[in-house]
C-alpha positions as CSV (number, residue, x, y, z in Angstrom):
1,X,2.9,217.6,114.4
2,X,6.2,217.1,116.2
3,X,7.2,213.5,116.0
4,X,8.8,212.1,119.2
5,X,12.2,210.7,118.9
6,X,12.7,207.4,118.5
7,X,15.6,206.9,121.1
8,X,14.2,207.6,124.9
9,X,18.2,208.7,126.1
10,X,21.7,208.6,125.1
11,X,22.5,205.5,126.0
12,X,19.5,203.9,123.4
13,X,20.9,205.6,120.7
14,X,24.0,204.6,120.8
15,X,22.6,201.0,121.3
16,X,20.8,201.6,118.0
17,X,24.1,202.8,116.1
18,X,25.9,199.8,117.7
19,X,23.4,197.5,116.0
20,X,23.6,199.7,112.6
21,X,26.9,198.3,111.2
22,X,25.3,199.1,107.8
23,X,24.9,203.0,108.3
24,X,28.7,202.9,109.2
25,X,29.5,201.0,106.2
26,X,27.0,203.4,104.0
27,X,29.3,206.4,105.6
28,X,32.3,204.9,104.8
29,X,31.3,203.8,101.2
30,X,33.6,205.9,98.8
31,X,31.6,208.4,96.4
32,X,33.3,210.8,94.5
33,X,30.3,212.8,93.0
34,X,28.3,212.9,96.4
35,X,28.8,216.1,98.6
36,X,28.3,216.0,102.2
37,X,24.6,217.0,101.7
38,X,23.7,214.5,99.1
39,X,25.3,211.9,101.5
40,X,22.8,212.7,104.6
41,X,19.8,212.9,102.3
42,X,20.4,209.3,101.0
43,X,21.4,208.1,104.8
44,X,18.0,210.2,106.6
45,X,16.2,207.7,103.4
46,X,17.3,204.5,105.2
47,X,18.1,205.7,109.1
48,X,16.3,207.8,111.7
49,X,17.7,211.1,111.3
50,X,18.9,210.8,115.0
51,X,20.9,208.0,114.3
52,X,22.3,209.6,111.1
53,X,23.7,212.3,112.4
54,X,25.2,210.9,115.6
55,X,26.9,208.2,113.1
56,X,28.2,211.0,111.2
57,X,29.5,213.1,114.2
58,X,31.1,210.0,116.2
59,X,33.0,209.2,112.5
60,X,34.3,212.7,112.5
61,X,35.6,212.3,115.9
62,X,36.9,208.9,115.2
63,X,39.3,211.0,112.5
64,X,40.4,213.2,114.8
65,X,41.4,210.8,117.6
66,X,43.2,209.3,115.0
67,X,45.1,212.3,113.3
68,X,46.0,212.8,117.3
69,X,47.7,209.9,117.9
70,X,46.0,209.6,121.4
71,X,44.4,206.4,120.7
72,X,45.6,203.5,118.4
73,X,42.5,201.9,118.1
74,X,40.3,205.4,117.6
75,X,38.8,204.1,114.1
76,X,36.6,202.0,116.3
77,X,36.2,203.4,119.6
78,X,33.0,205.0,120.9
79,X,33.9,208.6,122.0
80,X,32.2,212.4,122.2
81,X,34.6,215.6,121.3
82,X,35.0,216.7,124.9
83,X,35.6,212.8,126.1
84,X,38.2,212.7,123.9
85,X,39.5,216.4,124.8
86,X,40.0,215.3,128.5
87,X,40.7,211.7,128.0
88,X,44.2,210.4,128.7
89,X,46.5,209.3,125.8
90,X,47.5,206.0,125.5
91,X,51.2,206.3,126.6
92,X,50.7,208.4,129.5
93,X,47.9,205.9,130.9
94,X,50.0,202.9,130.1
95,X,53.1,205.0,132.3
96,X,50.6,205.8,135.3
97,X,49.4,202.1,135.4
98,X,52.5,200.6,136.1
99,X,51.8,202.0,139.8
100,X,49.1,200.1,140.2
101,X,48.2,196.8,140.6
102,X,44.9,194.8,142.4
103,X,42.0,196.3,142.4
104,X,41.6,200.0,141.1
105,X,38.2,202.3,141.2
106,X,38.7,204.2,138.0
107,X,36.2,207.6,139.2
108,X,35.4,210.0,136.2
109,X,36.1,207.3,133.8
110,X,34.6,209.4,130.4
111,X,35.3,207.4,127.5
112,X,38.2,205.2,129.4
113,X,41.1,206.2,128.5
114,X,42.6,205.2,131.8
115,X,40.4,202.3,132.1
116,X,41.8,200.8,129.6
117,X,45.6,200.9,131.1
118,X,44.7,200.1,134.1
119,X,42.9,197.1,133.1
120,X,45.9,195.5,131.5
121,X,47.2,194.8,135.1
122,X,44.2,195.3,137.4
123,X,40.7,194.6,138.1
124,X,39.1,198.1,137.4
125,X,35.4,199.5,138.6
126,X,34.9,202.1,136.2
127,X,32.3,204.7,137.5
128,X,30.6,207.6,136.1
129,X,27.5,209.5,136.6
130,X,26.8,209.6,133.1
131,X,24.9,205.9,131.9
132,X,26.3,207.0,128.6
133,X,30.0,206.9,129.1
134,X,29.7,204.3,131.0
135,X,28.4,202.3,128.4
136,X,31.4,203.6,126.3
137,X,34.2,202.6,128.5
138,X,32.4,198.9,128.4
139,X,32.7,199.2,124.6
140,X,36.1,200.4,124.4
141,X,37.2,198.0,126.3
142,X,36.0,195.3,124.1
143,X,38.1,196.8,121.4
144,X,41.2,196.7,123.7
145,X,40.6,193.0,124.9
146,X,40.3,194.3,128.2
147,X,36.5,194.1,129.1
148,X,36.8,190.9,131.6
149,X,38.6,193.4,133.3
150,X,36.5,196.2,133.3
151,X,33.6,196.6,135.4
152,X,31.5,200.0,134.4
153,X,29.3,201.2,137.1
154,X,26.8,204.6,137.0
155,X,27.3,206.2,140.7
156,X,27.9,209.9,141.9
157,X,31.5,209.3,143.0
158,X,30.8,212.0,145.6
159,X,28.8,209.8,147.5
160,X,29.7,206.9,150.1
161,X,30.4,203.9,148.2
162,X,32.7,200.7,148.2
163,X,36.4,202.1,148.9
164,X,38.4,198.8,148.5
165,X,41.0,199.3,146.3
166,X,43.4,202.0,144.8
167,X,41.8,205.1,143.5
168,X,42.2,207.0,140.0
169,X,40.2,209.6,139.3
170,X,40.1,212.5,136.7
171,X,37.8,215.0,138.0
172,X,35.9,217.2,135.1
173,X,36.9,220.1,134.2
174,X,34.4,221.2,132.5
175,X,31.6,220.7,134.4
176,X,28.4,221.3,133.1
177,X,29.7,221.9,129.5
178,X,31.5,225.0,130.6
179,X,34.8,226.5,129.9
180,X,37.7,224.2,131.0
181,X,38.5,225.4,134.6
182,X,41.9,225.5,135.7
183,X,41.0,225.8,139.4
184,X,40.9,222.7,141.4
185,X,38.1,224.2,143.3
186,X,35.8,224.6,140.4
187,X,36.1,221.3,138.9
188,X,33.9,218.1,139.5
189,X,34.2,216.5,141.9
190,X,35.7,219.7,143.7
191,X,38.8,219.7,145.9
192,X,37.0,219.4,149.0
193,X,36.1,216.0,147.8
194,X,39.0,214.8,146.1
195,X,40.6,215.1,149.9
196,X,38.0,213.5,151.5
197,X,38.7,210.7,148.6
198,X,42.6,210.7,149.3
199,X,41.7,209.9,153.1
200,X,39.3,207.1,152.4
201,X,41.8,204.9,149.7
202,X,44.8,203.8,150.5
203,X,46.9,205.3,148.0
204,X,46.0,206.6,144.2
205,X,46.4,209.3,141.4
206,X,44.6,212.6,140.7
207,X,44.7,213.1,137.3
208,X,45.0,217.0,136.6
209,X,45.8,219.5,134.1
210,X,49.2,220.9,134.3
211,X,47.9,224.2,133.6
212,X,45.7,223.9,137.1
213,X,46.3,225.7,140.7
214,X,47.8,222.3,142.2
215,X,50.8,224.2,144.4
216,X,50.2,223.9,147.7
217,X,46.6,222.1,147.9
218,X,47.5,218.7,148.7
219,X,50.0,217.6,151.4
220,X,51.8,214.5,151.7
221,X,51.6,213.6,148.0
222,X,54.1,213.1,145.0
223,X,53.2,215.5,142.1
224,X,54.4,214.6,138.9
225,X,54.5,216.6,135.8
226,X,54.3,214.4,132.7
227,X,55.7,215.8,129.2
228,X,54.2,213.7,125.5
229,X,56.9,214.4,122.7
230,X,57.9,218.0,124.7
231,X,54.3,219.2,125.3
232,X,53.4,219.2,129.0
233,X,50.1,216.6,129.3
234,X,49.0,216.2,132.7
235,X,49.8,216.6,136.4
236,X,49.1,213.6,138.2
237,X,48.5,213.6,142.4
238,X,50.5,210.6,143.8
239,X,48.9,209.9,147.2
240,X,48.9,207.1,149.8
241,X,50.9,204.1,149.3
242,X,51.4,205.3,145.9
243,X,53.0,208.4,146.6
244,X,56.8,208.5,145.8
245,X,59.4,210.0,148.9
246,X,59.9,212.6,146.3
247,X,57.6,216.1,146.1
248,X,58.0,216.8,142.8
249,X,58.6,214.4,139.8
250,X,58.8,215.2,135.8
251,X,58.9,212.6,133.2
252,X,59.4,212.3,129.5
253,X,57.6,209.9,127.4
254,X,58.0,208.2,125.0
255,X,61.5,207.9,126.6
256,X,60.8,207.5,130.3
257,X,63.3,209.8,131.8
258,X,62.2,210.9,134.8
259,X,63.5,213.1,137.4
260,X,62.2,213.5,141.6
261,X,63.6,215.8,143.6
262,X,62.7,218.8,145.8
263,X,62.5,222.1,143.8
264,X,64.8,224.0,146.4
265,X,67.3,221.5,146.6
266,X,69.4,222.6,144.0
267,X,70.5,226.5,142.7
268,X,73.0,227.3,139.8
269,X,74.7,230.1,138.5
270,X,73.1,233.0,136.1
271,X,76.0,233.6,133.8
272,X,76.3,234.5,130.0
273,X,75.4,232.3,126.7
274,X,78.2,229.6,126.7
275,X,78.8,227.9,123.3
276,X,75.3,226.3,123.7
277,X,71.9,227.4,125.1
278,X,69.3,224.6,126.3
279,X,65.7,224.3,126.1
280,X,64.1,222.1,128.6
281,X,61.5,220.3,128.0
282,X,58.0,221.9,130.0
283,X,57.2,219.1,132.1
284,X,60.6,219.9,134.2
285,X,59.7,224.0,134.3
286,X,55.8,223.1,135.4
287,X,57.4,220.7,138.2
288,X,59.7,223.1,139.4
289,X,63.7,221.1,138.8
290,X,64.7,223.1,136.4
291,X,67.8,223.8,138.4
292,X,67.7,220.5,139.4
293,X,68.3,219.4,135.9
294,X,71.0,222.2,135.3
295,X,72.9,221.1,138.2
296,X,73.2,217.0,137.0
297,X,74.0,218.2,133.7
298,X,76.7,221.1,135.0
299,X,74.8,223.5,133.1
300,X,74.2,227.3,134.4
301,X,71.1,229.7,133.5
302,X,70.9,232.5,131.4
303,X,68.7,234.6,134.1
304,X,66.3,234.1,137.4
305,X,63.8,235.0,134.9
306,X,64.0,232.9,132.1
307,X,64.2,229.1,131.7
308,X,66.8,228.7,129.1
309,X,69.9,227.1,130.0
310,X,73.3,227.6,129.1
311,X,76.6,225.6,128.4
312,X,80.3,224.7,126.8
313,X,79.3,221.2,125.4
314,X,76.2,219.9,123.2
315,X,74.0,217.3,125.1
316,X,72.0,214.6,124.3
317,X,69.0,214.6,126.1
318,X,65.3,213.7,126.0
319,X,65.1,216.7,128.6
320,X,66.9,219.4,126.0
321,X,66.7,221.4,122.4
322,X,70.4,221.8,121.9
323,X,71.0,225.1,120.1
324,X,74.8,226.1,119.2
325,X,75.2,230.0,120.0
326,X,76.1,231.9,116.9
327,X,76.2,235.3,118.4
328,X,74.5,237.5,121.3
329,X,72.7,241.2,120.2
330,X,70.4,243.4,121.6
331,X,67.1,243.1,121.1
332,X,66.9,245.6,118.2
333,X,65.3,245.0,115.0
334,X,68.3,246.5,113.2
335,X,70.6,244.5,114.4
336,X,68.9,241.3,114.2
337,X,68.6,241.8,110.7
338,X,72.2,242.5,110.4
339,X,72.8,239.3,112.3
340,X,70.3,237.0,109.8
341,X,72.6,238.7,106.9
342,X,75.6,237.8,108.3
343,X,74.8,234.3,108.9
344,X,73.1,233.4,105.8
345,X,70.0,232.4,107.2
346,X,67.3,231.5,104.4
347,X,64.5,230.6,107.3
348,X,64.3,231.0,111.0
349,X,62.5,229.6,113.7
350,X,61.5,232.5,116.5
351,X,61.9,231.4,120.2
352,X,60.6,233.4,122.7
353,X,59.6,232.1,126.7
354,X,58.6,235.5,128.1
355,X,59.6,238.9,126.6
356,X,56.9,240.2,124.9
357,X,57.7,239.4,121.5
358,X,55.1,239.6,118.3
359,X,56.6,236.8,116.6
360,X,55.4,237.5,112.8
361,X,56.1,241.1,113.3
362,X,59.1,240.2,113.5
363,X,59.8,237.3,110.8
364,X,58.4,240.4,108.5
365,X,61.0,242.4,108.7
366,X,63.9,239.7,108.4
367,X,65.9,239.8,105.1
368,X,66.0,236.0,105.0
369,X,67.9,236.2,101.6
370,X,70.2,232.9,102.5
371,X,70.2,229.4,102.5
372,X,70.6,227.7,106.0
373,X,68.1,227.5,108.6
374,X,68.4,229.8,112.3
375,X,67.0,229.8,115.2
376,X,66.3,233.6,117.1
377,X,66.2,233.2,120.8
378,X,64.7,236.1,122.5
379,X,65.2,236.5,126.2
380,X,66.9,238.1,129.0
381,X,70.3,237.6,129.5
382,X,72.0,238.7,133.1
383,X,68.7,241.4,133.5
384,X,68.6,242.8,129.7
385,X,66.4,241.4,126.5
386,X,69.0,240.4,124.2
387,X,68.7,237.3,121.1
388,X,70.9,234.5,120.9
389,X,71.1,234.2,117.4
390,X,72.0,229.8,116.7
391,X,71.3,227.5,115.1
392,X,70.0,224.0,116.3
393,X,72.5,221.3,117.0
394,X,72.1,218.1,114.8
395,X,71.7,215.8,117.3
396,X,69.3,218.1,119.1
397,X,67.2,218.0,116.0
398,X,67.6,214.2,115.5
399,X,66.1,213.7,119.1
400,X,63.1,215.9,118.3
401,X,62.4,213.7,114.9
């Protein structure tokens, strides 16, 4: 006999764990001797089984979210693996928010990451089709001091509905627990809807993934590429009032730099390594200013192929990896080796945008018999695959720390 469960849905269980501070504590409760299975024997003794083991996968997560960094309250928060996968990281959510203000619909809320920005400056309606979630954005809020703010409601965002407001919405893309789609046109809502969206609100964000097809589907709209600690994050979809005068946009956090421009409104020169080659940071290659950037900071390219910029002086910039140019080789494993000799290097770090380059093939075969740390940079140079051999400048390095 198959015993029926003792939690109807989702959203009952995880009333049931909320009301179980004691199987958190048991979880937490140090014990050196006990392994892993010892530990859910002596919890299934005291809790459903149910609730045991969706304590023990939400404390799991909770470590993760911590060892992250996306979330500085994630020891408490209520979350699942793929709402914290596609939820927005604090800093980025607290940069988008400054945009708004009054009342925001925050559609696709998940976990509510975004919520939980927004909400610091504005009334916020966070929806979701999942009861669930929405019951964890409420939640989360609390632990934010937010939740007067917050208002969680369960709708299909697709359908008509209260349009009041400033939109934010972060369509999934993984819909229907399958593999994370980079087309706009095969994520939830779909694009079809998203527009439809954009012409009801007067002005909002579509949060995307940088990695998605957003060239060319939306008109009238301010795309901004947004970098964490150099690692492209998101791609948000300024529309409306909201929309910038600006097509394109990257910005740097935690600094803040930003940069708007149009893409084809600047070109530089394609000459040799100078005494320094640049590596920008990805948010400015995804949003298309590279040479928009190389032609505020006088700086030329290496080739039309390659993003790696070149010039006389070392820079400071949030923007930049400063690397000081050693010497220029062809790309042959002899004479990189020779190169590594010459300059003492004990360790390198391999650099390598788009030549096709097996990176621990080639660390293998490198006589790093020195002391001081190098940096290979294999690209094309003027048409031909050379390496830039360099090392990083110090106060390149100190800006990455």
């Amino acid at each position: 006999m198959i015993e029926s469960s003792p939690f109807p849905d989702e959203s009952s269980l995880l009333r049931a764990l909320r009301a179980s501070p004691t199987l958190f504590e048991a979880i937490a409760r140090p014990n050196s001797k006990e392994t892993e299975f010892h530990l859910q024997q002596r919890l299934r003794s005291e809790f459903p089984v149910e609730a045991v083991v969706a304590a023990l996968t939400l404390q799991d997560i909770r470590r993760k979210a911590a060892a992250s960094g996306k979330f500085t309250r994630a020891d408490r928060m209520w979350l699942t693996p793929t709402g914290l996968e596609q939820a927005t990281s604090e800093p980025i959510a607290r940069h988008k928010a400054q945009r708004f203000s009054g009342t925001v619909w925050d559609f696709c809320c998940g976990i509510g990451g975004d919520s939980l920005a927004l909400a610091e400056r504005c009334e916020v309606h966070s929806v979701d089709l999942d009861p669930a979630m929405c019951l964890r954005t409420d939640w989360n809020a609390e632990i934010y001091g937010v939740h007067e703010q917050v208002h969680t409601v369960v709708a299909d965002v697709s359908q008509p509905g209260d349009r009041d407001g400033l939109l934010h919405i972060d369509p999934d893309r993984r819909p229907g627990g399958q593999q994370r789609m980079r087309r706009i046109e095969d994520c939830s809502p779909n694009l079809d809807v998203l527009r439809t969206l954009m012409s009801e609100f007067r002005g909002g964000a579509i949060k995307l993934s940088p990695a998605s097809n957003f060239g060319g589907k939306f008109s009238n709209v301010e795309i901004e590429l947004v970098s964490l600690h150099g690692e492209c994050k998101e791609a948000t979809i300024w529309f409306g009032e909201l929309a910038g005068d600006q097509p394109f946009r990257a910005t740097s956090l935690p600094s803040g730099e930003t940069i708007a421009a149009e893409p084809l409104s600047a070109r530089v020169d394609i000459t040799p390594p100078r005494a320094f080659v640049f590596d920008p940071d990805p948010a400015i290659v995804r949003a298309g200013l590279l040479d928009v950037l190389a032609e505020r900071l006088q700086l030329t390219r290496l080739d039309d192929a390659e993003e790696y910029l070149t010039g006389d002086e070392p820079l400071r910039s949030p923007w930049l990896q400063t690397f000081r140019v050693l010497e220029v080789i062809p790309n042959n494993d002899r004479e990189v080796r020779a190169a590594c000799r010459r300059c003492g290097f004990g360790s390198v770090e391999i650099k390598c945008r788009h030549l096709p380059i097996e990176v621990e093939r080639v660390r293998r075969k490198l006589p790093l018999e020195g002391t001081k740390p190098g940096v290979l940079i294999f690209a094309r140079v003027l048409g031909k695959a050379q390496v830039i051999i360099s090392e990083r400048n110090a106060e390149s390095l100190s800006n990455r720390l």
